[in-house]
N, C-alpha and C positions, 0 to 999 in steps of 0.2 A: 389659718385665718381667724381674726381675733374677733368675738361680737360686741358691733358697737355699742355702748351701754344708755338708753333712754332716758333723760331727765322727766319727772313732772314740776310739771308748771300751773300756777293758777291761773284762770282767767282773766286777771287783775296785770300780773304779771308780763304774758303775752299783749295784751290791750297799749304795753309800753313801748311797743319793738312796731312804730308805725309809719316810719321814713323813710325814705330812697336808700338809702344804707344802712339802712336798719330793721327788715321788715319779716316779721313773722306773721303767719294764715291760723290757723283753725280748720280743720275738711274730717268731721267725725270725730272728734276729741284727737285727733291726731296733730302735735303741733309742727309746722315745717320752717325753715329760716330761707326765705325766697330772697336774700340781701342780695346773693351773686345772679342768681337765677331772673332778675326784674329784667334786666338789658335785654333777657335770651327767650323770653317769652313769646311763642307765636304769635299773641295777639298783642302783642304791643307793652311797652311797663306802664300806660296806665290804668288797665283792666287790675293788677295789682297795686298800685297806688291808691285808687281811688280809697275814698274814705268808708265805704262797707264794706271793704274787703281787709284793707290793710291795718294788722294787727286785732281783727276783727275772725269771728266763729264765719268763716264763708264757703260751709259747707251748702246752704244752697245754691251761691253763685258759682262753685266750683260744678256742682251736678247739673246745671243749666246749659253747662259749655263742655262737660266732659264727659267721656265713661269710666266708672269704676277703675278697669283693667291699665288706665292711665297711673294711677297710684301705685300699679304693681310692679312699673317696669321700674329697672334696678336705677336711673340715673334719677330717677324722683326718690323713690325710696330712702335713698342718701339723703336727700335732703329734709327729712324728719329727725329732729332733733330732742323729742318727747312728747308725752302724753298730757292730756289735763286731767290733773289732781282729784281721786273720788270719782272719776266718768269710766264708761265704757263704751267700745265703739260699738256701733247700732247696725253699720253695712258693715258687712263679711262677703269673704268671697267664697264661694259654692263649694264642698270638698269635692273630691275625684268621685265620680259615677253617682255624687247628689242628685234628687230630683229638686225643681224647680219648685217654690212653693208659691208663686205667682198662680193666681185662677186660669184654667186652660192652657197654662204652659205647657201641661204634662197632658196624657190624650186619659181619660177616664180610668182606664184600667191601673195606671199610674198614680193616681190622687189618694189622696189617703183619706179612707173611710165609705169608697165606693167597689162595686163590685162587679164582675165580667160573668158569662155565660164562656166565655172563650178560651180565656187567659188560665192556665195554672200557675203553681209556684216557682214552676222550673220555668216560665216563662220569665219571671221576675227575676230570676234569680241569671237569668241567659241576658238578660236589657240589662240588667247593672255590670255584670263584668263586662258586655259588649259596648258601655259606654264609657267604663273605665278605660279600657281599649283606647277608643277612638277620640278620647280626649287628652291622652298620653302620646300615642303613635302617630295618629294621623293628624291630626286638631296644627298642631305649630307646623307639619309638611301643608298642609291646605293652604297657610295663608299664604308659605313660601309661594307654593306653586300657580297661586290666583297674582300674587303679583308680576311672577317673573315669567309665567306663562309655559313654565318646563313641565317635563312628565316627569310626574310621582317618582323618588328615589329610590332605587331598586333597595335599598335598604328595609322603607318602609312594606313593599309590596313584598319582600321576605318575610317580616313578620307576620303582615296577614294571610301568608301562604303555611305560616309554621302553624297558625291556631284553626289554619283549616275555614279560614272567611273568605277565600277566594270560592272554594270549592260550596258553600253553605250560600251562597250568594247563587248557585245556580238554579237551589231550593231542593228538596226530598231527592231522592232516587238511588241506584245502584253506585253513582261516581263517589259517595258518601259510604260506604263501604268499607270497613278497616281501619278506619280516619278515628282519632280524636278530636273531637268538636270542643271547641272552644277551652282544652285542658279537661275534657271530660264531663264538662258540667252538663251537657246530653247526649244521649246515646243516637248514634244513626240510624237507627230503628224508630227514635222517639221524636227526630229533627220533621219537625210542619211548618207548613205554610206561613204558623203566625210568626214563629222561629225566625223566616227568613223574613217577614216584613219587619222586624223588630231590627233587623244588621239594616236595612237601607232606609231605615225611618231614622236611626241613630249616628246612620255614615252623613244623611243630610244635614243630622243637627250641627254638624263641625265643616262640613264644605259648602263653598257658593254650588252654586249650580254646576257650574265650566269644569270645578273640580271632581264634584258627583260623578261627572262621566268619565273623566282623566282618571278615575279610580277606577279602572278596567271592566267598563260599563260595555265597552265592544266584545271583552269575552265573555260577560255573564249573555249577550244577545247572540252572538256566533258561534257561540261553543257547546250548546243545545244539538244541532241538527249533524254535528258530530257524532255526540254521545249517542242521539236517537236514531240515526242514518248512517253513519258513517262504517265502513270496512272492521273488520277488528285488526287489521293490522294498523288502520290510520289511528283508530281509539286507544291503541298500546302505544302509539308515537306521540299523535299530539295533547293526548289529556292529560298524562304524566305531567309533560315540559311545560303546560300551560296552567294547569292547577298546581303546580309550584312557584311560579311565577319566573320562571326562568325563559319562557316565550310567553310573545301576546299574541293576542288573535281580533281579530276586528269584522264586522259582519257588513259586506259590501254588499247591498240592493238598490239605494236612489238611485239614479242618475240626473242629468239637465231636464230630462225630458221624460221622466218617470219616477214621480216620488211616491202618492200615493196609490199612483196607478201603476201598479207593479207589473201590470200585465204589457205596460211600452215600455219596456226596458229594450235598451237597444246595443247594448254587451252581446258578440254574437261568440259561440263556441264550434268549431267547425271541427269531426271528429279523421284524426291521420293515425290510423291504425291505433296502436295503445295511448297514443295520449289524444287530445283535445288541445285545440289550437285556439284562442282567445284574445280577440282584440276588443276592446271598448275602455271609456270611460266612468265611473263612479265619482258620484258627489255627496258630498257633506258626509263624511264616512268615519264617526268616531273614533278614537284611536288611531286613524289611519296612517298617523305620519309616522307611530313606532311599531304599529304592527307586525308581527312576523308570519301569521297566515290571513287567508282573508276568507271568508266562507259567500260564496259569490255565487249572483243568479245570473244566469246567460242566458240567452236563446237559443236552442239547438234548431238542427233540421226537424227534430220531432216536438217540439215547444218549450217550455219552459224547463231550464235545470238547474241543479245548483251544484254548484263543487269548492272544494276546498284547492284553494293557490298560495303555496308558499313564497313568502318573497324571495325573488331572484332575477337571471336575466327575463328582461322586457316587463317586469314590475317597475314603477316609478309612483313615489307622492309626493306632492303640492300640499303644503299649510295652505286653509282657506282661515280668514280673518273673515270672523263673526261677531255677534256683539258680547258674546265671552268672553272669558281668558282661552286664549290658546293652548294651555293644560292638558282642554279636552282630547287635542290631539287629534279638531276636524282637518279631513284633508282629500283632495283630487287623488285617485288612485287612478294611473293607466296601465291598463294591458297590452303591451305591444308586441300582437304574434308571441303569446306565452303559451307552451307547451307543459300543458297538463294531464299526468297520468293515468287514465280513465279509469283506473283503482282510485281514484280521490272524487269520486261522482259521490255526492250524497242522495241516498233513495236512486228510485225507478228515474230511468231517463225519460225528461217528459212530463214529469210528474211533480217539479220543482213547487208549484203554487202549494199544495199540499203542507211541502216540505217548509216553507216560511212561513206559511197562515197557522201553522200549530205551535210557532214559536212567538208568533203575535201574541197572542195572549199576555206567556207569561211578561214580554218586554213592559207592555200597556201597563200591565199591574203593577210593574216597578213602578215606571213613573209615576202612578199613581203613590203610592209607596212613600217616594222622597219627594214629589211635591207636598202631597200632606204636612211632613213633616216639616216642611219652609215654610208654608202658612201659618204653622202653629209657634213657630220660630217668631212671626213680624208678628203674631197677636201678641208674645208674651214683650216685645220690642214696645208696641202701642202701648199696652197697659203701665209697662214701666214709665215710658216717657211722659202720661197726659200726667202722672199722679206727680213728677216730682219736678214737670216744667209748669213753672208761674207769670200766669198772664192776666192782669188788671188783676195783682194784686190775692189772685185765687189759683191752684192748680187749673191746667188746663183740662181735664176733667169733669169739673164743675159746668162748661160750657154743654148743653142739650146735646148739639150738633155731632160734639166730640163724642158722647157717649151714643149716640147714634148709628155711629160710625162703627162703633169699638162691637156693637152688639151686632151687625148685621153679619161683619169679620167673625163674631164669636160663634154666630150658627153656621155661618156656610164651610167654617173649619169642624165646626160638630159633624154636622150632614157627610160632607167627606168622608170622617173618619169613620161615624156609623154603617156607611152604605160598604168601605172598604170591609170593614170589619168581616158584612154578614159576604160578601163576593170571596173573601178568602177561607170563611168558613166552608161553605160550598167546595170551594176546591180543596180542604183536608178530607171532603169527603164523597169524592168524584173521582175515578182513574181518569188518566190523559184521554182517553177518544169523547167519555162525557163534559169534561171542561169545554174542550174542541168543540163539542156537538150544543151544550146548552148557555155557556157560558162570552162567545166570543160577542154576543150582542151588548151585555151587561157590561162586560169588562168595557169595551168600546163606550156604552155609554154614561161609565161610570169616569173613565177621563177624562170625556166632552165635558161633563160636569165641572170636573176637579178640575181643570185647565182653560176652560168657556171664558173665552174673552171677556161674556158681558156677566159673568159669574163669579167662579169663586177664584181662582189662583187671580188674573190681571184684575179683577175688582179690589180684590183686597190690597192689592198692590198700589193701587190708585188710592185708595182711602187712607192705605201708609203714609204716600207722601203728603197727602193733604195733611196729617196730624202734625207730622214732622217739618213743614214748611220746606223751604231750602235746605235745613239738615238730609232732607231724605231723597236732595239733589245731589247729595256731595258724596265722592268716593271716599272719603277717611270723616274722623268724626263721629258725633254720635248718633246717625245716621245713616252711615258706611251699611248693615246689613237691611237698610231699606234702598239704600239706593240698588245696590247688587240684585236684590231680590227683584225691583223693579224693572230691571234692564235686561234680565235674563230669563223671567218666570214667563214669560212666552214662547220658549223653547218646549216645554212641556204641551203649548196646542198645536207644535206641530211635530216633535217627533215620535217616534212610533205610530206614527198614522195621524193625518189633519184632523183637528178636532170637529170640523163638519162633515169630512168622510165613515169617521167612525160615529159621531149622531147617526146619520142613515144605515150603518150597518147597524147599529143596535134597533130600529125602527122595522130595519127590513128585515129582521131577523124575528120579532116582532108579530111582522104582519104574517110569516111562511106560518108562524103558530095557532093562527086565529080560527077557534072552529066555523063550521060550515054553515052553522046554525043558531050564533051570534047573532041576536036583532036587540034594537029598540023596544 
């Protein structure tokens, strides 16, 4: 294949090419011949005709109406025909694993010339190849998958299985044993906490929301109480097949009629000598539609338990349509009279609340996690938009209100990320019974935060669209990841636990601490 060879042109030159069959643009010194292209234009050929555009430099009317990444695709591409004479282009596009240099794009530790208490070098060095990664691998399967609403190709979820980010995704522990983390670049002895908030702050900056979870967000929640409860014969069967990504697993506890109240769950497990008998319903259950086990809470005769159920006879799921993409994989799981091995009980019978209240946590801090990193996504979105959209003749920017807006966004994405920061420090340096014991109020009220309707995730989300008018109404466009953001970022207050239930768990958590001898 032959490359095409670019002309330059002067200013002058171009300025001549400015008629219905004749017309060349300007977008960055880059010159394009739009002569066939005028008919085919989405908004009509007189947006190109017009007389400030045609044969005219209409790189600010182009970036009014477009994104960048519009110039990349190959059928525009072709239609550049050279350069202007003595210029250079001004927008470039990002390299692979670039950080942002927009203000608050990147989260502190990231910016250049500032400094962490947290972060080493091997952390830096772990966020650039993990974003190299996920803007090679996953970044072009995401958009597939947000549009067409299918689960992630087992292609891609092979890769992330070969560098060991399925398994790194579950955070520190024994499972990490043996493994090569990321081609070596940390040792499993050295893989923390920030380690893993760094893979789902980085998995967010390339997926919507819908997708974040469709990225086997069901096994990083259900496949805990495996590792930490489960048999050693069940942990030689399903952690292999499951941190290779050769099985999914999906973590079934809502139901209709018990989402945050976990304790009405109404899944009942009736025990017939070696196995367990199970009929009930589950709702809104991640993954659930490709799942291949399901790590599920029941009610026995003696109270709450949890077991693992492979799918087979008298498993069934239902897709539930959400205001997501279907990606995620939410769906109706029924048990009908399933017979489960009572070898696959995870923990004490009876003793299930235990067994999912210590895996709360870590879920919570996910989200926390990847919503941070979508808000800090739609600040660097705002900041782009007010500077290079012009209204009465000034950036929108310039307008008080805008910038009013752009600063409240700017601290409640700080606050986030500082409060995450010191919660995860904490847990690098707390075994599992103390996170469990001092940390389940924080984390709780560290999402109500990050997710609080009248706060920080739907606020910022609200002030999005207001920047972006009806752009940040529209599914495509230059607006597409405010609207996404907007239509989904409420998903974060309510799963892993309601964002009002988990406020009063962090209050009442709170109050059990309060000395005796506390006064005025």
């Amino acid at each position: 294949m032959t490359t095409r060879q670019l002309k330059e042109f002067t200013r002058d030159e171009v300025a001549k090419h400015n008629t219905e069959g004749d017309l060349w643009i300007i977008v960055d010194t880059k010159v394009y011949d739009m002569s066939r292209f005028v008919d085919l234009h989405p908004g009509g050929p007189n947006v190109l005709l017009a007389e400030t555009v045609a044969g005219t430099d209409a790189t600010q009317a182009f970036f009014s109406l477009h994104r960048h990444e519009i110039l990349l695709k190959p059928q525009y591409k072709r239609l550049q025909i050279g350069t202007i004479q003595g210029e250079e282009e001004t927008i470039k596009s990002m390299k692979p694993g670039e950080l942002s240099k927009v203000p608050y794009a990147e989260p502190t530790w990231l910016s250049n010339g500032y400094f962490s208490p947290y972060y080493t070098e091997n952390h830096r060095k772990f966020q650039k190849a993990m974003r190299e990664f996920f803007e090679a691998v996953v970044a072009p399967e995401a958009v597939t998958a947000e549009e067409t609403g299918k689960k992630i190709s087992q292609q891609v979820v092979d890769k992330m299985a070969e560098a060991n980010i399925i398994a790194m995704r579950l955070g520190p522990g024994k499972h990490l044993q043996g493994r090569t983390l990321m081609g070596g670049i940390v040792k499993p002895e050295e893989f923390d906490y920030f380690h893993e908030a760094i893979i789902h702050q980085e998995l967010a900056r390339v997926c919507s929301r819908s997708v974040v979870d469709g990225m086997l967000a069901g096994l990083v929640i259900g496949l805990p109480p495996v590792l930490n409860y489960g048999s050693e014969e069940i942990q030689k069967q399903v952690v292999p097949e499951t941190l290779s990504g050769k099985k999914y697993l999906a973590l079934a506890i809502s139901e209709s009629f018990a989402g945050s109240d976990v304790g009405g769950l109404q899944t009942f497990a009736v025990r017939d000598g070696d196995y367990w008998v199970v009929t009930g319903t589950k709702k809104w259950i991640t993954n659930g539609t490709f799942a291949d086990y399901f790590t599920t809470g029941c009610k026995t005769e003696t109270g709450f338990t949890v077991m693992l159920i492979p799918r087979g006879p008298g498993v069934s799921t239902k897709p539930i349509k959400t205001a997501y993409s279907s990606a995620a994989g939410t769906a109706f799981v029924t048990f009908d009279r399933v017979r489960v091995p009572i070898a696959n009980t995870l923990g004490p019978v009876g003793k299930g609340m235990s067994v999912i209240l210590s895996n709360f946590n870590h879920e919570r801090w996910m989200v926390c996690a990847t919503s941070i990193s979508a808000q800090r996504q739609i600040v660097e979105e705002c900041l782009k938009w007010t500077t290079q959209r012009i209204v009465f003749n000034k950036p929108l920017s310039s307008q008080a209100v805008i910038r009013a807006k752009l600063a409240s966004m700017i601290s409640r994405v700080e606050g986030c990320q500082n409060w995450f920061e010191s919660v995860t420090y904490q847990m690098n340096n707390m075994n599992y019974s103390q996170m469990s014991d001092k940390l389940a109020g924080p984390i709780g009220l560290l999402k109500q935060y990050v997710s609080f309707v009248s706060s920080t995730a739907r606020e910022t989300a609200e002030d999005a669209v207001q920047i972006f008018g009806g752009r940040g109404l529209t599914v495509t466009g230059m607006g597409k990841l405010v609207e996404s953001y907007h239509r989904s970022s409420g998903f974060d207050a309510i799963l892993a636990g309601a964002e009002d239930v988990l406020g009063d768990l962090g209050v009442r958590q709170a109050l059990r601490r309060m000395p005796r001898d506390a006064r005025l």
